[in-house]
C-alpha positions in Angstrom: 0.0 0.0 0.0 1.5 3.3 -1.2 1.7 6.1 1.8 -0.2 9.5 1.1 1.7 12.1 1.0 0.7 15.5 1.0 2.7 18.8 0.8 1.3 22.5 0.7 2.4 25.9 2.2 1.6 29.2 2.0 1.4 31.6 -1.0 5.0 33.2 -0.8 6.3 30.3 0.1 7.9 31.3 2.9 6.3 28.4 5.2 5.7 25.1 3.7 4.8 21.6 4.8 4.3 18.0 4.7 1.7 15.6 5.9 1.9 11.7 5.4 -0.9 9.8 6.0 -4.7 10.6 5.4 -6.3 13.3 6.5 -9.0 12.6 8.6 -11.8 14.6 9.4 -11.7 16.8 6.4 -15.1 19.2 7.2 -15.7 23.2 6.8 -16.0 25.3 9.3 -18.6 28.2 9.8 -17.9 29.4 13.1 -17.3 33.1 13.4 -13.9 32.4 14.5 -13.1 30.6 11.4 -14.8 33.3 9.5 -12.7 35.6 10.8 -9.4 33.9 10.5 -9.8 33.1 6.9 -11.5 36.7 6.4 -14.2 34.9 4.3 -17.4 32.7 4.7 -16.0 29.2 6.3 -13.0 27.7 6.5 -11.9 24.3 5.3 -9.9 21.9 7.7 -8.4 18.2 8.0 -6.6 16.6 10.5 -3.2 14.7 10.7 -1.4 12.8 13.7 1.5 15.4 14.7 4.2 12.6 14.2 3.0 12.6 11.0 3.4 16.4 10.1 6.4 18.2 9.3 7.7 21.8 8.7 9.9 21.9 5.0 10.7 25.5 5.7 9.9 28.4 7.7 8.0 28.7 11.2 4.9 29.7 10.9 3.2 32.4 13.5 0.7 31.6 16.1 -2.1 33.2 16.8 -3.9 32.1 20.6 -7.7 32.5 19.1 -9.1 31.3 22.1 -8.1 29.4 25.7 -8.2 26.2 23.7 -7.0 27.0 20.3 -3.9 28.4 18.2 -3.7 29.0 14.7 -0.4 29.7 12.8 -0.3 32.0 9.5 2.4 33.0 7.6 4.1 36.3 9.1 5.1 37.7 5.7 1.8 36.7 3.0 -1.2 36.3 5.9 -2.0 32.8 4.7 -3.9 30.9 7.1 -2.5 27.4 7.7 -3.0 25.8 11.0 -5.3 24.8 13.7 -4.2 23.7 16.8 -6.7 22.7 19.3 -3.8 20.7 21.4 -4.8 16.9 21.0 -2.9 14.2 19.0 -3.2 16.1 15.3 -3.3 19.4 13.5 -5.7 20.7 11.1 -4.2 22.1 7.8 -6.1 24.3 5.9 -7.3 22.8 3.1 -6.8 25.4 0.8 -3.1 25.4 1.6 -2.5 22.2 -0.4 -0.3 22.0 -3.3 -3.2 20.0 -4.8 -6.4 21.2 -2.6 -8.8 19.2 -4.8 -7.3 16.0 -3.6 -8.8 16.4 -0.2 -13.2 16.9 -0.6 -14.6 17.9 2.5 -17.1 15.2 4.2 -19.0 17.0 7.1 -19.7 20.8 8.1 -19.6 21.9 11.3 -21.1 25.3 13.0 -24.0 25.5 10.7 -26.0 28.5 12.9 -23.2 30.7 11.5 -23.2 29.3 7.7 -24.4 32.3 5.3 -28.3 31.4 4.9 -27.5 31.8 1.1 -25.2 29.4 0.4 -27.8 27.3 -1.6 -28.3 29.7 -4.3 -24.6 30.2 -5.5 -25.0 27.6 -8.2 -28.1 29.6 -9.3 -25.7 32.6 -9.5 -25.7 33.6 -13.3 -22.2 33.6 -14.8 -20.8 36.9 -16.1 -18.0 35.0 -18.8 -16.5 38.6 -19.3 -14.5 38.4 -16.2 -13.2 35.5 -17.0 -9.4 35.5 -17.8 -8.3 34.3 -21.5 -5.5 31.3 -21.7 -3.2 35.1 -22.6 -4.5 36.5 -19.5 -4.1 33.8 -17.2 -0.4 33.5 -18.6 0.1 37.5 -18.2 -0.5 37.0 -15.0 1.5 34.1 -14.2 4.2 35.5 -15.7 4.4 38.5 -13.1 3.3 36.5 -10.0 4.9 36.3 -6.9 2.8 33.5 -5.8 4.7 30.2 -4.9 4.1 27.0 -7.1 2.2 24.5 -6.3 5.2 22.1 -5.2 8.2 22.1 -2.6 11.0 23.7 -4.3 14.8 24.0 -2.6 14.8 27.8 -2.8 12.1 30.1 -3.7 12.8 33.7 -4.2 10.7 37.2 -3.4 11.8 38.6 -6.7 11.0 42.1 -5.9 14.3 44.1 -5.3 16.1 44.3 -2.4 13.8 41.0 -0.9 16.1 38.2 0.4 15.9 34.4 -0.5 13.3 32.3 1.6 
């Protein structure tokens, strides 16, 4: 049986990770708290066994949310990562996968606080003019800043001055 292996970080890079194993408990999170921390509607999380987890590079910063509860974000891009509620596992932010769509959420969580309107997004009508072209999508690429989606050795803030992470 091949091992699972999952890596992710944040979007500069700056913090990254690996998880081996599966990740249990994969759910999304409408709690206010979560709301907050991910400055959006919910919040997607799974869980893996601490000896299974491990930092690639960087240290992430910790934010004490609550008596029971940390989370850690990258200090330099804002990304949430973490949630640690101090038992046997942390919870990664699903999002923050090199390959989020490997991971589907199973449960939610916190429903009073889930937006009341969440059942008519797929009713939403489609405005295709904001949609990027194949040339935009590469003009943009071209000038990110954003890490790829895989570990790398070295990645670099290639704005002026900005040192090597």
């Amino acid at each position: 049986m091949t091992r699972q292996i999952y890596t992710g970080g944040c979007q500069c890079g700056a913090v990254r990770y690996r998880a081996e194993g599966e990740i249990g408990f994969p759910h999304v999170c409408h709690c206010r708290m979560c709301q907050k921390a991910a400055g959006s509607y919910f919040m997607p999380f799974g869980g893996v066994k601490h000896e299974n987890f491990t930092l690639t590079r960087g240290e992430p910063t910790w934010f004490q949310s609550s008596d029971c509860v940390r989370r850690g974000f990258c200090s330099r891009c804002g990304t949430p990562l973490f949630y640690d509620g101090g038992s046997d596992h942390i919870s990664i932010t699903l999002g923050s996968l090199d390959e989020p769509e490997s991971v589907k959420p199973e449960v939610q969580t916190n429903l009073a606080r889930k937006m009341p309107w969440f059942s008519d997004l797929d009713g939403l009508r489609h405005d295709d003019s904001f949609d990027m072209s194949p040339e935009d999508e590469a003009a943009v690429a071209s000038g990110s800043r954003q890490h790829p989606d895989h570990d790398t050795d070295a990645w670099s803030d290639t704005r002026p001055g900005k040192e090597r992470i």
